[in-house]
N, C-alpha and C positions, 0 to 999 in steps of 0.2 A: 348527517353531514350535508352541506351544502352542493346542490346539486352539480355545479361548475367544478366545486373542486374535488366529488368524486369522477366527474370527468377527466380532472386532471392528473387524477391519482390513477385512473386505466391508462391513461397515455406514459407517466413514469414508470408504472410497472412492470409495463411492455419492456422499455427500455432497458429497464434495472436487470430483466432477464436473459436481455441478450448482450449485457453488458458480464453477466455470470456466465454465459458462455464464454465471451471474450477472455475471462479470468482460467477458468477449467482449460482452453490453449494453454496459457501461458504457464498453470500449474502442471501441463503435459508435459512442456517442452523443458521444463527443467526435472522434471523426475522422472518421465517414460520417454520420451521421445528419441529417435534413432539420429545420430549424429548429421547423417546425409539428410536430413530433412528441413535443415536451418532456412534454407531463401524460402521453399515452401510455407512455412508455416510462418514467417514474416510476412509474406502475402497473405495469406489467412487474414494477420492479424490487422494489418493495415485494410484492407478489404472492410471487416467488419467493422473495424475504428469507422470507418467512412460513411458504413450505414448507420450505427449508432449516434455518431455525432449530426446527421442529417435527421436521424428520426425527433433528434434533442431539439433542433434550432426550428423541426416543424411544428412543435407543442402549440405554438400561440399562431397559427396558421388559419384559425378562426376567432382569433382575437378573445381565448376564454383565459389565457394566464394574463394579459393586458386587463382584462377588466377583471377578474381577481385580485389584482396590483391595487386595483382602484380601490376596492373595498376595503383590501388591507390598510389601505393608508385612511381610508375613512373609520376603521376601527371597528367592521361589520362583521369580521370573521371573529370565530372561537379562538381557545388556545391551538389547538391542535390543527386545525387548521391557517391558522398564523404561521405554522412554523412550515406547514408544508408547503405553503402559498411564497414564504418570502424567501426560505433554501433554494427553492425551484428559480425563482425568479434572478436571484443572486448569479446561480449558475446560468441560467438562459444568456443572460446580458455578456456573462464572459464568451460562452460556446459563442454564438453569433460575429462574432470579435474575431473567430477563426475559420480560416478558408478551411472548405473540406480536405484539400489537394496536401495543406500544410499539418492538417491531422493524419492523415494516411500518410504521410511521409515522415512524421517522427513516431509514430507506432513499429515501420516498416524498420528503421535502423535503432529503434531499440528493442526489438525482437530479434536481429542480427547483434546487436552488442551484449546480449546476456549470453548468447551461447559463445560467441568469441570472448568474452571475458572468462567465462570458465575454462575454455583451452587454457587461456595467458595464464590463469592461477595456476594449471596444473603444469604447466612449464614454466613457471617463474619468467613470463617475458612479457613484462608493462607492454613491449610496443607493437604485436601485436592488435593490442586494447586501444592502441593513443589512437590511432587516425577515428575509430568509431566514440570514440568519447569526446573527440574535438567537434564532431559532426555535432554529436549532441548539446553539445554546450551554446553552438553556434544557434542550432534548433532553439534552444528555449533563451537565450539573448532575442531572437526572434519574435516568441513569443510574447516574451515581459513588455514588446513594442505596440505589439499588436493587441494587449489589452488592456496597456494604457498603466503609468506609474507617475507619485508624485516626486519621490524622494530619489528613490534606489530600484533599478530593475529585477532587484530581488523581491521588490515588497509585492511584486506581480503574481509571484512564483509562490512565497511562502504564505499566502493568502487562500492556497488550496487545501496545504494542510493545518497551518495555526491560521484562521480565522481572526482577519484583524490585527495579526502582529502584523510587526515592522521589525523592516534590518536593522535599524538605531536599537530598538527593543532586545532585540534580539543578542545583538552587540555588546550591548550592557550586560546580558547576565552572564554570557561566555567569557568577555575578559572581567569578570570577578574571578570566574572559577579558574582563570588563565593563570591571575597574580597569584591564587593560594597552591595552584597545582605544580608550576614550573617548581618554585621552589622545593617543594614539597619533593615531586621526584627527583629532583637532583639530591638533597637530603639521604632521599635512600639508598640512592645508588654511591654515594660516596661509603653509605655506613660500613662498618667492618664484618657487622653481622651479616649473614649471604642467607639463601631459603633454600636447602637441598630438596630439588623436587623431585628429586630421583625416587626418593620415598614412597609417590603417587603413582610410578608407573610399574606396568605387569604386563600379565599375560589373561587379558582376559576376550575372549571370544565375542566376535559382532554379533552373532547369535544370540548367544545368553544376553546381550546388552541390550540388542532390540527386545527379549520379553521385560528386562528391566524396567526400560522406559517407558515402557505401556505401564506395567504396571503405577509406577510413579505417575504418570499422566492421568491415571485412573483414578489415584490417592488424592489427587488434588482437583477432580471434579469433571476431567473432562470425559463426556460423552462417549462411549467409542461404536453408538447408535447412530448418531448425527455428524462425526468426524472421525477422519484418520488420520496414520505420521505412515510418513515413507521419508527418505531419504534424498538430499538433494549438494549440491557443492556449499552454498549457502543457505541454512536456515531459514525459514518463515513460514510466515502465515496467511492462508487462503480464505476466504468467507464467501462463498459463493451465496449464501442461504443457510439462516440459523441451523437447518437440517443440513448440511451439506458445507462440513469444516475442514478443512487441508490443515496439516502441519508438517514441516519436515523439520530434521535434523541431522547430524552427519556423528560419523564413528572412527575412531581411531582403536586399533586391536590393544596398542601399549597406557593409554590413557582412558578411560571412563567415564571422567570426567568433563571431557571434550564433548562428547555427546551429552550428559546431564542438566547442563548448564544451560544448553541449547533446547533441550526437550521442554524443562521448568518454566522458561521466558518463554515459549510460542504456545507453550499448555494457557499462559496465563493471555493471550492475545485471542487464542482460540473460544475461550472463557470467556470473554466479552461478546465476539462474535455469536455464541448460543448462547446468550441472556437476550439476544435483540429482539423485541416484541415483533411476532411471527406477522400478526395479523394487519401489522403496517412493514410489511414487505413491500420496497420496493420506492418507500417513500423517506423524506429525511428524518420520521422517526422512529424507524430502524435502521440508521447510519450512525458509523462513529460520529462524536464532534467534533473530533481534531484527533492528527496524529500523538499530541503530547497524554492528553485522556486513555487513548489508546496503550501506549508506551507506561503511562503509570500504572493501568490493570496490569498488565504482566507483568510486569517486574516487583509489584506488589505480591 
């Protein structure tokens, strides 16, 4: 590999690892972490955002991802070095775009708005949730400024995780599915037939259900050498390192299902995460390519 961009690839790896720290907080604070510890560990998190994002926008501080650029566009790099050379660079150009002060400050309240949204869920009180969720919205309208948009300040935003869409794009295929779906459920709900789902629920024990789900998460491939499921308000998935997989999901005593659902989708997210080739740790290729990529593994 080319000597500049195994440099470049010790300096994202750095990053990559302290940016898996930054993930292991934030999968603490929602499955282990002690109620009274919420502004703490938002400082944690905004703290570390702030050396993360400084360590990102110093990569080219000797001008080696700039003259990497160069060569990419002269067509001197390999494949694999193409793709690490122009992901990096893609993101460099955004990060730089952003003050340190405005990264630590939207890490910092949505580090506070995940654990006050789990209150609100479990008291049923949106408002609560509203004053930290307006902060945030205000936060990334902010952002969409700050790194620049032609069309729609979405297209700022959704370019993190679909690559290259757009809101028009995007727009398009949701009101297809808008026109066939409204109908569709008003349809049903008029119909006379009704679904007694009384049927599905018991008495079954969160014990027996947690070996359940292992077991099923085993059936379908997942590691449980290099990942684990705990429990959390909402579901998901962690990738800190192909060896090092998070999943949670959540249990109702009357239903079984509620948790199955949940374990099957993040088994198959987790599935992706330990297939990522180990030995480009750290680099974009061992990163998802988009959240939709992501999204159709596990639900596949």
């Amino acid at each position: 590999m080319n000597k500049k961009v195994e440099k470049l690839k010790e300096r994202i790896v750095e990053i990559s690892h302290l940016a898996s720290i930054s993930g292991l907080l934030s999968w603490d604070q929602e499955v282990m972490m002690p109620r009274k510890a919420i502004d703490a560990r938002a400082a944690s998190a905004a703290h570390l955002a702030g050396i993360i994002h400084k360590k990102f926008i110093g990569i080219d501080s000797d001008g080696v991802l700039t003259d990497l650029k160069k060569q990419l566009d002269k067509g001197k790099l390999n494949d694999k070095e193409r793709a690490i050379v122009a992901e990096t660079w893609k993101e460099f150009e955004r990060e730089i775009k952003l003050p340190e002060s405005f990264v630590r400050e939207l890490a910092e309240i949505t580090s506070k708005a995940q654990s006050v949204w789990a209150e609100a869920r479990e008291k049923n009180n949106f408002l609560l949730f509203l004053p930290y969720l307006s902060e945030i919205v205000k936060l990334k309208r902010k952002e969409a400024k700050l790194v620049g948009y032609k069309n729609h300040p979405y297209d700022a935003l959704i370019d993190v995780y679909e690559p290259g869409m757009t809101t028009d794009e995007v727009a398009k295929i949701l009101n297809d599915l808008k026109d066939f779906l409204v109908p569709f459920i008003k349809k049903i709900s008029l119909s006379k037939q009704k679904i007694n789902s009384k049927i599905l629920e018991g008495n079954f024990p969160i014990e027996k259900q947690i070996k359940f789900n292992k077991f099923i998460a085993e059936k379908i491939g997942f590691d449980f050498e290099t990942g684990r499921i705990d429990e959390s308000v909402h579901p998901f998935t962690m990738g800190l390192h192909p060896y090092d997989t998070r999943l949670t999901t959540r249990y109702k005593k009357n239903n079984i299902f509620y948790s199955i659902g949940s374990t099957v989708h993040e088994a198959g997210h987790v599935l992706y995460e330990q297939g990522l080739p180990i030995e480009y740790f750290g680099t974009p290729l061992a990163q998802s390519i988009s959240l939709w990529l992501h999204d159709s593994q596990s639900r596949f």
